[in-house]
C-alpha positions as CSV (number, residue, x, y, z in Angstrom):
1,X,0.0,0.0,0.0
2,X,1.7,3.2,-1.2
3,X,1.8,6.7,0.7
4,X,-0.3,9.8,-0.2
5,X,2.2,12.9,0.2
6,X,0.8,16.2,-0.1
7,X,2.9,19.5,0.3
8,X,1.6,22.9,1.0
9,X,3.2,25.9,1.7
10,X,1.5,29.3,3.1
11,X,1.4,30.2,-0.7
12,X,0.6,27.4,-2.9
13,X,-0.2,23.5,-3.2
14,X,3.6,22.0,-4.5
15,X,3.4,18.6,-4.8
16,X,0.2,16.0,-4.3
17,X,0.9,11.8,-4.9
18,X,-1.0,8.9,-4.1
19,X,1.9,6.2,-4.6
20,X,4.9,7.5,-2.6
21,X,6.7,4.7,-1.0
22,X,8.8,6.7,1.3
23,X,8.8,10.5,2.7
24,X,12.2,11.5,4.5
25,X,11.6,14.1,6.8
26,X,13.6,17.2,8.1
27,X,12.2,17.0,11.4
28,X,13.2,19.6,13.9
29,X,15.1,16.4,16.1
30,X,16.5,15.1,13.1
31,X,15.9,13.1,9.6
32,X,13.1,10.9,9.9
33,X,11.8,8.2,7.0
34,X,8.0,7.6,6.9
35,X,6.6,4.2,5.5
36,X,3.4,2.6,4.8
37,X,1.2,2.5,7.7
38,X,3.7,4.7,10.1
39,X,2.5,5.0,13.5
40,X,0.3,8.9,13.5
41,X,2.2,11.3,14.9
42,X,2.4,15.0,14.6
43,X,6.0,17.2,14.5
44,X,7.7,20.5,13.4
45,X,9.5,20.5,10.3
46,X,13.4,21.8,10.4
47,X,15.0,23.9,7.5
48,X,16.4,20.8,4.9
49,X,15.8,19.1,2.6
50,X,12.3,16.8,2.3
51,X,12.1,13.9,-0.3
52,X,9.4,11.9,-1.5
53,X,10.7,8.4,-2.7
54,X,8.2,6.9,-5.4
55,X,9.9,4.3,-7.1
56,X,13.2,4.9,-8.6
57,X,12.2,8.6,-8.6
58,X,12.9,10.9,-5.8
59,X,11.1,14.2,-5.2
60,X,13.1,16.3,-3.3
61,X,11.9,20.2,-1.8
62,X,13.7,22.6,0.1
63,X,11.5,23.1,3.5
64,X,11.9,26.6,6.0
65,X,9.6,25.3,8.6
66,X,6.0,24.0,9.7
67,X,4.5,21.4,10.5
68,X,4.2,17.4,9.4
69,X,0.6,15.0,10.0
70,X,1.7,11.7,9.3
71,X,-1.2,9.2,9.4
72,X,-1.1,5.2,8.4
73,X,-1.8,6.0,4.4
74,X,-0.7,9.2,4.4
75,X,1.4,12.2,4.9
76,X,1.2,15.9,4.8
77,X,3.7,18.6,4.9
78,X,2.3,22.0,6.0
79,X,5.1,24.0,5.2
80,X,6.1,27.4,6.8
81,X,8.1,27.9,3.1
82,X,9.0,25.8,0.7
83,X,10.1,25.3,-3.0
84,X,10.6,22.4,-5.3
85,X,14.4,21.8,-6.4
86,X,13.1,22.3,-9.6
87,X,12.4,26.0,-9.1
88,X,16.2,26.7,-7.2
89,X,18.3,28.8,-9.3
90,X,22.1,28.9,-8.2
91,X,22.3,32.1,-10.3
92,X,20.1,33.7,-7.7
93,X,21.1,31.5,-4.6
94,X,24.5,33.3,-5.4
95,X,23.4,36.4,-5.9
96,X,21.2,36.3,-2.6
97,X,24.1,35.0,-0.4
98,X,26.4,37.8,-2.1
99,X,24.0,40.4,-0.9
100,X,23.2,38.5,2.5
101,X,26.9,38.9,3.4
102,X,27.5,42.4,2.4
103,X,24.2,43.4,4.3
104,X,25.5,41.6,7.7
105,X,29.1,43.8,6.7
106,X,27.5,47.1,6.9
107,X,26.7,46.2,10.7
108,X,23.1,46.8,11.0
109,X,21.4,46.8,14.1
110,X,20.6,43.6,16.2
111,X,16.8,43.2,14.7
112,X,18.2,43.5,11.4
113,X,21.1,41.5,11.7
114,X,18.8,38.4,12.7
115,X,16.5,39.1,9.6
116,X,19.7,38.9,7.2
117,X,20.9,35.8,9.4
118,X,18.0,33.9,8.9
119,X,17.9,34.9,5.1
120,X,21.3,33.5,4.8
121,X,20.9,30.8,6.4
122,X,17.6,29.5,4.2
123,X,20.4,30.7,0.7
124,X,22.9,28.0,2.2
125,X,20.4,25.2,2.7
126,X,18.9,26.1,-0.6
127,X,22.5,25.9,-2.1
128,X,23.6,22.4,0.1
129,X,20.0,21.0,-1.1
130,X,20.6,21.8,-4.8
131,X,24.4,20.4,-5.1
132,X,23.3,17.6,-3.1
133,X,20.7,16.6,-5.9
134,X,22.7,17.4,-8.6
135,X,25.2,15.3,-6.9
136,X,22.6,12.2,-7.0
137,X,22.1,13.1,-10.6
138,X,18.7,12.8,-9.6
139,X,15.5,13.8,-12.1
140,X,13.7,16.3,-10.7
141,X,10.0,16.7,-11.3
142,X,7.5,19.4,-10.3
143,X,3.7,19.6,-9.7
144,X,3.4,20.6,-13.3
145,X,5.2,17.6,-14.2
146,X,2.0,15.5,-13.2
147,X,-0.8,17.8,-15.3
């Protein structure tokens, strides 16, 4: 019996399947793989990397957050953020890091400097995410992949 795996952000529907065999979760206590008929449980997402295993395929998104229902049949990812690896562009990973780090240079004030912290931090997850796939040489699909 195959998984159902939906992921949401605030935004947007991402990604919907009825015949995911495996979801591996960021979970704020660590990575944490989700089978067929998984006990229910309910737990806060980390920032990372969540991947959807159907097959030979893996689905892989970049998560900033929220929450994660797992039931028996299946699984949904409320997201606080999120984007497929499809949609990362390193062009503009690179350009947001650049900007990140001469921002925290200038020494802005403590409120300020947290805001650009966090900003930088979700650039260098969305940078380790992307190599890591293209390291797999993984096929990435998208929502629209599936219409």
């Amino acid at each position: 019996m195959p998984l159902e795996v939906e992921v949401v952000s605030r935004v947007r529907r991402l990604y919907h399947t009825e015949r995911a065999d495996m979801v591996i979760i960021p979970g704020s206590e660590g990575e944490m793989g989700v089978l067929p008929n998984h006990t229910p449980l309910l737990t806060t997402l980390a920032f990372g990397e969540l991947r959807i295993v159907e097959g030979e395929d893996v689905v892989s998104f970049v998560v900033y957050g929220g929450v994660v229902e797992v039931r028996p049949d299946k699984v949904t990812v409320l997201a606080d953020d999120a984007e497929s690896v499809y949609e990362l562009d390193m062009a503009q990973i690179e350009d947001a890091r650049n900007r990140a780090r001469d921002l925290m240079a200038a020494s802005p004030n403590a409120e300020r400097r947290a805001e650009i912290a966090q900003e930088l931090r979700r650039v260098e997850i969305a940078a380790k995410v992307h190599g890591r796939v293209q390291g797999r040489g993984q096929r990435v699909r998208s929502l629209e992949d599936e219409n």
